[in-house]
N, C-alpha and C positions, 0 to 999 in steps of 0.2 A: 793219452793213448789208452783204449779201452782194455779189460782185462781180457786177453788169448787173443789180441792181437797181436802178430809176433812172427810173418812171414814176412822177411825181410826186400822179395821182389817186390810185395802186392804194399807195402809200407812206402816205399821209394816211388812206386806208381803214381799212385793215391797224392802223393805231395807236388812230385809234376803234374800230374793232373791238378791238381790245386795252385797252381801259378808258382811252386816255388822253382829256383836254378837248380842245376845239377853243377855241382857233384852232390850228392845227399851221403852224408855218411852215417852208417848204423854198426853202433858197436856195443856185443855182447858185454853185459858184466856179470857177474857170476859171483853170488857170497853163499852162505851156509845162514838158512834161519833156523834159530834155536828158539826154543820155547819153553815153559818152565810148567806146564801144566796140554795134556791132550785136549783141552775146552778150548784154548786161546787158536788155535789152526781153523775149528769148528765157527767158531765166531767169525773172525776174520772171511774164512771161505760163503759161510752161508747169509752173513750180517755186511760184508764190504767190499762185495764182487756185485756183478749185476742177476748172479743166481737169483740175488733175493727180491729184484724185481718181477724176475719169473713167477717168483715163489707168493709175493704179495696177488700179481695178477689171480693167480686159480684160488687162493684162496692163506689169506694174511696168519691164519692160528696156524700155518703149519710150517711156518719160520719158528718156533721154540720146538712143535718136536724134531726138524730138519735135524738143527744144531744139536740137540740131545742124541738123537740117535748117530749124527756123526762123532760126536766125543763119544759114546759108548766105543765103535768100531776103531776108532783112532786109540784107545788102550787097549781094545782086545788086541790089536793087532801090532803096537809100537811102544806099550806100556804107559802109564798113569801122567810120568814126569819125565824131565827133562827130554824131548823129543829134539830131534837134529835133522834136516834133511835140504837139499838144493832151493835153490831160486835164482831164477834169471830175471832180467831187464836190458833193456837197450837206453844208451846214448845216442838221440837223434840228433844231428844239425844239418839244417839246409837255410840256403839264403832268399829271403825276400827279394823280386824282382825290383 
């Protein structure tokens, strides 16, 4: 499932549409990511989402300062270390016809 896909009508659509049976079930799970440095969210976000697809298309050098100037603002704003904050994901199951 791609990253900010996450509308749970247009997700159950999309798989009926795709040949799968109903019932489709989608279920929220919900943890805390911690992290031990404001760099590793910046990485992750700008280096392992499809941002940095975008970000190669217009032009490739501006994936290291994307990432830099997001760890700047991710301390200014949540301090250096140990950072704490939500994430969701879905458990999908649907069955092959």
């Amino acid at each position: 499932m791609s990253h900010g896909y996450h509308d749970d009508v247009t997700i159950r659509w999309d798989l009926v549409a795709g040949g799968f049976n109903e019932p489709v079930s989608i279920e929220p799970v919900e943890h805390r990511s911690r992290v031990s440095t404001a760099e590793l969210p910046a990485i992750a976000y700008y280096l392992g989402t499809p941002l940095r697809n975008e970000l190669e298309q217009r032009d490739p050098t501006w994936l290291d300062e994307a990432t830099k100037r997001a760890t700047t603002r991710l301390r200014e704003r949540f301090g250096p270390t140990d950072l704490d904050s939500k994430i969701r994901g879905f458990v999908i199951t649907a069955t092959a016809p």
